[in-house]
C-alpha positions as CSV (number, residue, x, y, z in Angstrom):
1,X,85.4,-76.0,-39.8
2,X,87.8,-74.4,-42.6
3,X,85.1,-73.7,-44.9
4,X,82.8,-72.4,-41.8
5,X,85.9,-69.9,-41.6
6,X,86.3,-69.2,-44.9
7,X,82.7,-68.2,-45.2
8,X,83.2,-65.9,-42.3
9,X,86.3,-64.1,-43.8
10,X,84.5,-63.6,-46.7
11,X,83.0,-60.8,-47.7
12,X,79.3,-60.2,-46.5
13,X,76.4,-60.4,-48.6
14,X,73.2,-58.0,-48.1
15,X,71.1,-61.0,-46.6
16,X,74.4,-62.0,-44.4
17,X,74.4,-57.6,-43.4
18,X,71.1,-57.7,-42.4
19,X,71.8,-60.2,-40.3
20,X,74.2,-58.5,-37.7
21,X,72.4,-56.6,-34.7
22,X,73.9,-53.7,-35.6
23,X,72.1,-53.5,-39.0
24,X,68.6,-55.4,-37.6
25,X,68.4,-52.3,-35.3
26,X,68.5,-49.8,-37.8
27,X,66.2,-51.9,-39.8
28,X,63.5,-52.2,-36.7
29,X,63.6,-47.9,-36.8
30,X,63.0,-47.6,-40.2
31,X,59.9,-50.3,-40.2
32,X,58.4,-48.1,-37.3
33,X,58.8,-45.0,-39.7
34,X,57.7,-46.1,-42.3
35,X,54.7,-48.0,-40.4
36,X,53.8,-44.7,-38.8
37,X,54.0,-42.8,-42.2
38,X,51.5,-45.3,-43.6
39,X,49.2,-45.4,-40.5
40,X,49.2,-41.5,-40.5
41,X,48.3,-41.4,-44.7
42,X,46.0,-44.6,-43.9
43,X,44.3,-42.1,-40.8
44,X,43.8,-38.7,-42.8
45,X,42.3,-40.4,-45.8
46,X,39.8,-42.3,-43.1
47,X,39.1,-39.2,-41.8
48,X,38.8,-37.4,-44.5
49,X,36.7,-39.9,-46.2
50,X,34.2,-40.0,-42.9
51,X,33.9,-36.2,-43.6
52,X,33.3,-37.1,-46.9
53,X,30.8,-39.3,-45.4
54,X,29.3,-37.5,-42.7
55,X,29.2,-34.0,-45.2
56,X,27.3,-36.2,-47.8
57,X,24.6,-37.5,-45.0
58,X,24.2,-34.7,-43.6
59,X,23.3,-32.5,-46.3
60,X,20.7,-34.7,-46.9
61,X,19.3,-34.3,-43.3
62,X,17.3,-30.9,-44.2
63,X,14.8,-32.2,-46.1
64,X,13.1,-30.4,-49.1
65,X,9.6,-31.6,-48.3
66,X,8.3,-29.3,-46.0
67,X,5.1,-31.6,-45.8
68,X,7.4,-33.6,-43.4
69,X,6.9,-30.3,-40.6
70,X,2.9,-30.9,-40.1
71,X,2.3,-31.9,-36.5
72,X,-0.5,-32.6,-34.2
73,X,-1.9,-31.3,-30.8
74,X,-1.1,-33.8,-27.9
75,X,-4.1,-36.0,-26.8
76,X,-3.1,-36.5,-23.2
77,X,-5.7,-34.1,-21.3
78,X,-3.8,-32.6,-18.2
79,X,-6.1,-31.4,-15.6
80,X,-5.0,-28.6,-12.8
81,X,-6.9,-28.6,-9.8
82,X,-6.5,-24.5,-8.9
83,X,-8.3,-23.5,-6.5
84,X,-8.8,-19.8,-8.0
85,X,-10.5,-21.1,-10.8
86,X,-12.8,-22.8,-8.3
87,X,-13.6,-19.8,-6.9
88,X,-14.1,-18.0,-9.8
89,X,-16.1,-20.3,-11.4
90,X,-18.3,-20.2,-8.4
91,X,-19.0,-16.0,-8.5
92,X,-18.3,-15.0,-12.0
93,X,-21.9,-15.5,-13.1
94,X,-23.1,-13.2,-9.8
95,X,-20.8,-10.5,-11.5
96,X,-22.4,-7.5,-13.2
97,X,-21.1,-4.6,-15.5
98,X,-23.2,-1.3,-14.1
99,X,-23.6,1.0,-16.6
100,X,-25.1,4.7,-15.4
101,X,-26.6,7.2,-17.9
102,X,-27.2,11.4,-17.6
103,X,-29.2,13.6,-19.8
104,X,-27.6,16.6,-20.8
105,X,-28.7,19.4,-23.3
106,X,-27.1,22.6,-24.9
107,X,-28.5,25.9,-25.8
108,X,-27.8,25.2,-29.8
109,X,-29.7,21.5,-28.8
110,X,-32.6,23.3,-27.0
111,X,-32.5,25.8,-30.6
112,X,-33.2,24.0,-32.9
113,X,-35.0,21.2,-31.4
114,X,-37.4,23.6,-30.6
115,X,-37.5,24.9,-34.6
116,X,-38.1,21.4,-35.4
117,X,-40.9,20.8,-33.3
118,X,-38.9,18.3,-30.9
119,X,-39.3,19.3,-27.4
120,X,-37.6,16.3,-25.9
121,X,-34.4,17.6,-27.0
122,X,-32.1,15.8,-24.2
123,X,-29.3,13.7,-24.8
124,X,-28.9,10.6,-23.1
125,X,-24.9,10.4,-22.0
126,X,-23.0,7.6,-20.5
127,X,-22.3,9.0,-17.5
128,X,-19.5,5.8,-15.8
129,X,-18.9,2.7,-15.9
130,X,-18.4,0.1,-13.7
131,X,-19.3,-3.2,-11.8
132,X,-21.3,-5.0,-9.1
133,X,-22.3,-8.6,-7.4
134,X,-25.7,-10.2,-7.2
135,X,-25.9,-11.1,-3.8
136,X,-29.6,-12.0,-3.1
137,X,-32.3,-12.8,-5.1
138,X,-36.1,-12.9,-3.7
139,X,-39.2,-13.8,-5.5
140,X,-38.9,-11.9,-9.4
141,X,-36.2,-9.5,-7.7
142,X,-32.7,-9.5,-7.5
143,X,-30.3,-7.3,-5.6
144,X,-27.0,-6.0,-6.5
145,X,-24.6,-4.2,-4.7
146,X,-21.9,-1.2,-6.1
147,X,-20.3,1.7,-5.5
148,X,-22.4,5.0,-4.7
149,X,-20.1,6.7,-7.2
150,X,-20.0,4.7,-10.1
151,X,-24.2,5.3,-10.1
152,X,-24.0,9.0,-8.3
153,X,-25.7,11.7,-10.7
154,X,-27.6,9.4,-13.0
155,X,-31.1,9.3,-13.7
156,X,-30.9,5.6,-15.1
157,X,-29.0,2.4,-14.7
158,X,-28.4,-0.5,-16.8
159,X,-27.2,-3.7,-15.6
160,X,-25.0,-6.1,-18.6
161,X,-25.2,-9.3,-17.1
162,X,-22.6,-12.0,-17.8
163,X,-24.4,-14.3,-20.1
164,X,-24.4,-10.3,-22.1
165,X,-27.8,-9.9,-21.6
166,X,-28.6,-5.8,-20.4
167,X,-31.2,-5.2,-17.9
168,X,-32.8,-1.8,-16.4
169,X,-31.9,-1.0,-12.9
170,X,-33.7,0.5,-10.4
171,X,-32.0,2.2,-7.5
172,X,-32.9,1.4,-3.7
173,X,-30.5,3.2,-1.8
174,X,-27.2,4.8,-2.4
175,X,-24.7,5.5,0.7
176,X,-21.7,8.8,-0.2
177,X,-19.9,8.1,3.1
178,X,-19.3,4.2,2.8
179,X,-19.7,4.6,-1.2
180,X,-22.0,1.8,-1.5
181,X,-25.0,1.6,-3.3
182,X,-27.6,-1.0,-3.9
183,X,-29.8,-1.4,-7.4
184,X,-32.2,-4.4,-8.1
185,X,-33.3,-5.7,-11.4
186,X,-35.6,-8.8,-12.8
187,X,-34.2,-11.8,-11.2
188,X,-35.7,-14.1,-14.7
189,X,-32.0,-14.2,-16.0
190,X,-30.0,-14.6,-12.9
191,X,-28.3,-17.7,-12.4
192,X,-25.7,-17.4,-10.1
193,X,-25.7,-15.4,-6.3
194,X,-22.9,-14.7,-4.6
195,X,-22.6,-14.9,-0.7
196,X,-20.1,-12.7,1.9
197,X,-17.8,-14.1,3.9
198,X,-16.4,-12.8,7.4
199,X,-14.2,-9.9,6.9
200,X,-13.2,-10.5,10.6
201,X,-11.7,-13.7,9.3
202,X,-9.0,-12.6,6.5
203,X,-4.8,-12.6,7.0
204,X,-2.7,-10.7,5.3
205,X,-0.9,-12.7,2.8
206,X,-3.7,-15.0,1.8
207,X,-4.7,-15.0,-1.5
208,X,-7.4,-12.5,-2.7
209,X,-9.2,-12.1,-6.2
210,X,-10.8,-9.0,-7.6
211,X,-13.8,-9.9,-10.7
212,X,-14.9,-6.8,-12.4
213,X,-15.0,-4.8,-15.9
214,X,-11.9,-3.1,-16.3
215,X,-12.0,0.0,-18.8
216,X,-15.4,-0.9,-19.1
217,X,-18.0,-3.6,-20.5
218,X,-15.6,-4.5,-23.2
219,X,-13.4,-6.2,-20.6
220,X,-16.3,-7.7,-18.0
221,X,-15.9,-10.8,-15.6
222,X,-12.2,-10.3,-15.9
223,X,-10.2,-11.7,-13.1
224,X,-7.0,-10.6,-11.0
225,X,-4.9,-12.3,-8.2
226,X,-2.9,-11.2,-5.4
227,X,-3.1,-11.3,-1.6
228,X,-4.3,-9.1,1.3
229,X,-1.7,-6.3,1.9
230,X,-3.1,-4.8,5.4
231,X,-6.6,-5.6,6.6
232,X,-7.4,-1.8,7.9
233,X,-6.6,1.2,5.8
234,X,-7.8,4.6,6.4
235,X,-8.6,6.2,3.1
236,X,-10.6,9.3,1.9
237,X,-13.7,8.5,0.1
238,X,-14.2,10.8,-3.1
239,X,-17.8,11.3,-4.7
240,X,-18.2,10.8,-8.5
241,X,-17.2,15.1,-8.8
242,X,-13.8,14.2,-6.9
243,X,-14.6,16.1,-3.9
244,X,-13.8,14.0,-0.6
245,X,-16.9,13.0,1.3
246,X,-15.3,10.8,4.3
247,X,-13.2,8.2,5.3
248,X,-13.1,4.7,5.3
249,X,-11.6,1.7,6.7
250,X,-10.9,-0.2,3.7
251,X,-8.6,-3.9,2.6
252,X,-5.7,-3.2,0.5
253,X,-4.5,-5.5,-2.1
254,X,-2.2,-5.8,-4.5
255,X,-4.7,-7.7,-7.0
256,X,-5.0,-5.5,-9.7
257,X,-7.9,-2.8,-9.9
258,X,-8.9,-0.5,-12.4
259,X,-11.8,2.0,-13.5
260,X,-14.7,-0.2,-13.8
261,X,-13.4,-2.7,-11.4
262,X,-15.1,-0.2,-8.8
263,X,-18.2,-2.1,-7.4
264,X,-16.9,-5.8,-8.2
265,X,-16.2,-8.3,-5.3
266,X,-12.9,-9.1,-3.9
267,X,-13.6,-12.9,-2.8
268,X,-11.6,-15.7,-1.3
269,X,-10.5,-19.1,-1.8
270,X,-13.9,-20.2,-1.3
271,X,-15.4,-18.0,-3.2
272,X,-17.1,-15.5,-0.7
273,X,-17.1,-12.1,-1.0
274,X,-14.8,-10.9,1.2
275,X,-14.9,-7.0,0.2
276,X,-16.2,-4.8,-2.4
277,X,-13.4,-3.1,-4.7
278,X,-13.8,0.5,-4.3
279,X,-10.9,2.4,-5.6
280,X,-7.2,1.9,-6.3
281,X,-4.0,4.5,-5.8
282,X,-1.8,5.3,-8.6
283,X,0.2,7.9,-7.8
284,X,0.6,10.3,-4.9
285,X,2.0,13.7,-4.3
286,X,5.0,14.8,-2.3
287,X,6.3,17.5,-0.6
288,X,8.2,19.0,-3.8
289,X,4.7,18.7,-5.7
290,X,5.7,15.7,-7.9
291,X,3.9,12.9,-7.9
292,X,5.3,9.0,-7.5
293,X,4.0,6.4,-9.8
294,X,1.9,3.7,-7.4
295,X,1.5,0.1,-8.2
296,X,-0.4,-2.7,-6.8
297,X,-2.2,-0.8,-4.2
298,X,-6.4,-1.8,-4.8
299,X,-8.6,-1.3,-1.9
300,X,-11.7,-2.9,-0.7
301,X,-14.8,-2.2,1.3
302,X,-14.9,-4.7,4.3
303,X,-17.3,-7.2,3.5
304,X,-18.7,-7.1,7.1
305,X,-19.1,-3.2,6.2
306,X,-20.7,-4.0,3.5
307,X,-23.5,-6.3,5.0
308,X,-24.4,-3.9,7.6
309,X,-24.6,-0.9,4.7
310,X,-26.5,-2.4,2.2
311,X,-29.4,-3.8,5.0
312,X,-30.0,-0.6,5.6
313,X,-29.9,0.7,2.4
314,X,-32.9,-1.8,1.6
315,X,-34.5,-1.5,4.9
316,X,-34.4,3.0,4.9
317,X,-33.3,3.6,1.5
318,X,-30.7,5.4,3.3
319,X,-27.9,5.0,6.3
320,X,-28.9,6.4,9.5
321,X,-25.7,7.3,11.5
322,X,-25.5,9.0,14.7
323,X,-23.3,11.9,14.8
324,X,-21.4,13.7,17.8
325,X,-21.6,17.3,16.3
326,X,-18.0,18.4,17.0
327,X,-14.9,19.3,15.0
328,X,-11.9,17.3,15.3
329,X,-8.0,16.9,15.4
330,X,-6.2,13.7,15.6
331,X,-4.2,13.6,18.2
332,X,-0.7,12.2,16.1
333,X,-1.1,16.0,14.4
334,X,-0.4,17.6,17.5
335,X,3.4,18.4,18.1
336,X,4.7,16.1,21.1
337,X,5.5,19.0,23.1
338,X,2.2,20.8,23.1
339,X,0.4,17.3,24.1
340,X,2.0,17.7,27.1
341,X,2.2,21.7,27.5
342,X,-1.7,22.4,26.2
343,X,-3.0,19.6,26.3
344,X,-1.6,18.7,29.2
345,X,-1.6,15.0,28.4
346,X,0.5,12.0,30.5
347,X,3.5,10.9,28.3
348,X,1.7,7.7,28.3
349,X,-1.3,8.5,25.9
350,X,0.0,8.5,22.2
351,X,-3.1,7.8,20.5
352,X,-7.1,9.9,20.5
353,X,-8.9,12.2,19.4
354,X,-8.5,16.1,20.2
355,X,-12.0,18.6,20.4
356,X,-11.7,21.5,18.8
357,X,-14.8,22.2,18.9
358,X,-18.4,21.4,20.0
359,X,-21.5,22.2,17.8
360,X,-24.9,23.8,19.4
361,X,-26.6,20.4,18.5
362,X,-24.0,18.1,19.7
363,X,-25.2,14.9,22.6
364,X,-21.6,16.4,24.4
365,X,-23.3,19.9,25.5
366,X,-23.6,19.4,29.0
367,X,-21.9,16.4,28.9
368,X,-18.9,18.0,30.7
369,X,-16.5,17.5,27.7
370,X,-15.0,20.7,26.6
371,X,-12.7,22.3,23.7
372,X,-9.3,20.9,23.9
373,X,-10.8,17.6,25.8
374,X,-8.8,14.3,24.2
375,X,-11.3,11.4,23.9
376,X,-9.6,7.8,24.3
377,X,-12.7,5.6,24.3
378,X,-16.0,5.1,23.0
379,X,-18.5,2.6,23.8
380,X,-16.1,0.4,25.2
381,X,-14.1,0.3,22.3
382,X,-10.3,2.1,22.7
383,X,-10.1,5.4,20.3
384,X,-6.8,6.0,19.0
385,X,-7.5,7.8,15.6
386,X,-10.5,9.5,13.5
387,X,-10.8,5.3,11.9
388,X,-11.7,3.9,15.3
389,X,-13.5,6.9,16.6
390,X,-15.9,6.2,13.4
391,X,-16.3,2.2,13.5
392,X,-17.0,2.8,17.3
393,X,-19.2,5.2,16.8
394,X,-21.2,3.7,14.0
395,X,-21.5,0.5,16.0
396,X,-24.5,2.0,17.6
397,X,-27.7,3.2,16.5
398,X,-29.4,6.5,17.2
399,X,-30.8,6.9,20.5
400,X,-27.9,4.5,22.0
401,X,-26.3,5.6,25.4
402,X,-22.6,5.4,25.4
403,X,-19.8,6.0,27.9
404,X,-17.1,8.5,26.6
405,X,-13.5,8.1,28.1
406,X,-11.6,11.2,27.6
407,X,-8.6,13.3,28.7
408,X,-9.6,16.6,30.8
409,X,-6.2,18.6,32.2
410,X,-4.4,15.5,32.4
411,X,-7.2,13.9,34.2
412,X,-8.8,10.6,32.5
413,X,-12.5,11.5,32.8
414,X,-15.9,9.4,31.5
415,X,-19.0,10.6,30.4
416,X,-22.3,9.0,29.3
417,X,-24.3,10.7,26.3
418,X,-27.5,10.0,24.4
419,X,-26.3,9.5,20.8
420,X,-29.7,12.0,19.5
421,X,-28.0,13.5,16.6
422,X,-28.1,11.9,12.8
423,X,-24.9,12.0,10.8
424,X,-25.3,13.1,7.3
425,X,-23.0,13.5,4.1
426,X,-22.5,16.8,4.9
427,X,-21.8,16.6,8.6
428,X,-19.6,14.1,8.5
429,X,-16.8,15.3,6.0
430,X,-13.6,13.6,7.2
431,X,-12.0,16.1,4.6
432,X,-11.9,18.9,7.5
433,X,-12.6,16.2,10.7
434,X,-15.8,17.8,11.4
435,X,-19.1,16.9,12.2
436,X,-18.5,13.2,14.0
């Protein structure tokens, strides 16, 4: 026990100092100091040796063989079933580029052709450009339907067909108030014959293609998409000198029509010919004079329309049209307030046809219909505008009796006529509402 003590009294040794808790404490703290500072030396040089690492792989990723960037087309074959290239595929062989020629010569021409002895001294021109549809082929002839004005003027026609084979043309019958016109050619290289649909039948919103030549040959069977935008328009129809020759209830569409589209079918889903393309606006004027940029407004020649034109055209060379021989006002340009004070009309009529006057050949003399008269019907058919006046009108043929419902003082009247007089271009120019 005494020398237990005496070891105890003693002083301490560093061993027996590091042995009191005091000391093992302060020990403990410095071991976790010194731990961290080696973990945190042992941690940068890891990290800095895995940039070392990384830097050193990575360099090496861009390789200097640029051999190793060849690469190869896929070899799985995907297959789209669209239903416009169905359609397409189905007319674009019927589709035609129609190319129209004028000779013109000049005095310095007729000059010295003459001095040299050439009396054929006429240059042949292009004259316009556009497109057309086989729709029926018979026996070594086929027929092919276009616009009157892409062919109006021309004393010959040449048809490019598809496979780029060019053809001469002959022309059967050309029409300048529907602005259709019919050619046939050698029916050896055609292949393909497109048929109409029902124009009857279309809704706006459904999806319409327009096949033509834009800007010409250069461009032919090229093919747009978009979708009816109104089934009836009212538009002026324009021979191939710009001067306005009727009106015409047309499709719009926002498929996208240029020069030398004119004369190309507009078709359907299914491929029928639902229209011929006719013209398409690109700007119009306002009040100030300036004019507003138009897009996506294409119009179309009913296909129904169409059908009913172009037998004729084969049948008479020519579209007979009975006329009513009178001059015209439509009743929405009459002020509201002289409807009812001159005209004399109920508040209830907003829509006809005003007379303003009747011609010495008109079926109405002696009809009882008079100046100033506002005609409602036609032919059973309502009349509220100069479009529905026409497309009841040209539902019949010459000679037809029709029954004539019309405003007279306020009083609805009816009146049957014998339709005895023939329209022509020049008597039925929508321009100035006369001669209907």
């Amino acid at each position: 026990m005494d020398n237990d003590k005496n070891q105890y009294n003693g002083d301490y040794t560093d061993e027996q100092r590091n042995d009191s808790p005091k000391l093992k404490k302060k020990m403990s703290a410095g071991k976790i100091f010194l731990i961290a500072l080696l973990g945190g030396m042992l941690g940068g040089g890891a990290i800095i040796g895995g940039c070392a690492i990384y830097n050193h792989f990575n360099s090496e990723a861009v390789t200097t063989d640029n051999r190793k960037g060849k690469t190869v087309t896929s070899n799985i074959k995907v297959t789209e079933t669209n239903q416009a290239t169905k359609a397409f595929d189905k007319v674009k062989d019927a589709v035609v580029s129609v190319e129209a020629y004028s000779s013109s010569s000049n005095s310095i021409d007729d000059l010295f052709g003459s001095l040299g002895g050439d009396s054929d001294n006429a240059k042949e021109t292009s004259e316009s450009e556009g497109s057309g549809v086989i729709y029926k082929k018979s026996g070594n002839t086929a027929f092919i339907v276009t616009n009157n004005h892409v062919i109006s003027g021309s004393n010959k026609v040449e048809v490019l067909m598809s496979s780029g084979k060019k053809l001469p043309a002959t022309v059967v019958g050309h029409d300048a108030i529907s602005d259709l016109a019919v050619l046939k050619i050698n029916a050896k290289d055609v292949t393909e014959v497109a048929s109409f649909g029902n124009s009857n039948d279309i809704q706006v919103g459904q999806t319409a293609l327009a096949i033509g030549s834009p800007l010409g040959s250069e461009y032919a069977t090229s093919l747009t998409e978009g979708i009816i935008s109104a089934k009836k328009r009212t538009i002026d129809v324009k021979n191939s000198q710009g001067v306005t020759t009727g009106q015409e209830t047309v499709i719009q569409t926002d498929a996208a029509i240029n020069p030398g589209n004119s004369g190309g079918p507009l078709i359907n889903l299914a491929g029928q010919v639902i229209g011929i393309n006719s013209m398409k606006l690109s700007s119009t004027g306002s009040s100030s004079g300036s004019a507003t940029s138009v897009e996506g407004m294409g119009f179309a020649i009913p296909s129904n329309e169409v059908v009913s034109i172009i037998n004729q055209l084969v049948a008479n060379g020519k579209v007979i049209r009975p006329a009513l021989g009178i001059s015209l006002i439509d009743l929405t340009n009459v002020p509201e307030e002289q409807q009812q004070s001159v005209l004399k009309l109920p508040s209830s009529v907003n829509g006809g046809i005003v007379v303003a006057k009747i011609n010495s050949n008109s079926p109405l003399k002696g009809s009882g219909i008079e100046k100033g008269d506002v005609i409602v019907g036609l032919g059973g058919k309502k009349v509220t505008n100069l479009a529905t006046l026409r497309e009841a009108l040209y539902s019949h043929k010459l000679g037809d009796k029709v029954e004539i419902e019309y405003y007279h003082n306020g009083d609805l009247k009816k009146a049957t006529i014998q339709l005895t007089l023939e329209a022509s271009d020049s008597n039925t120019s929508a321009a100035s509402n006369e001669g209907n």
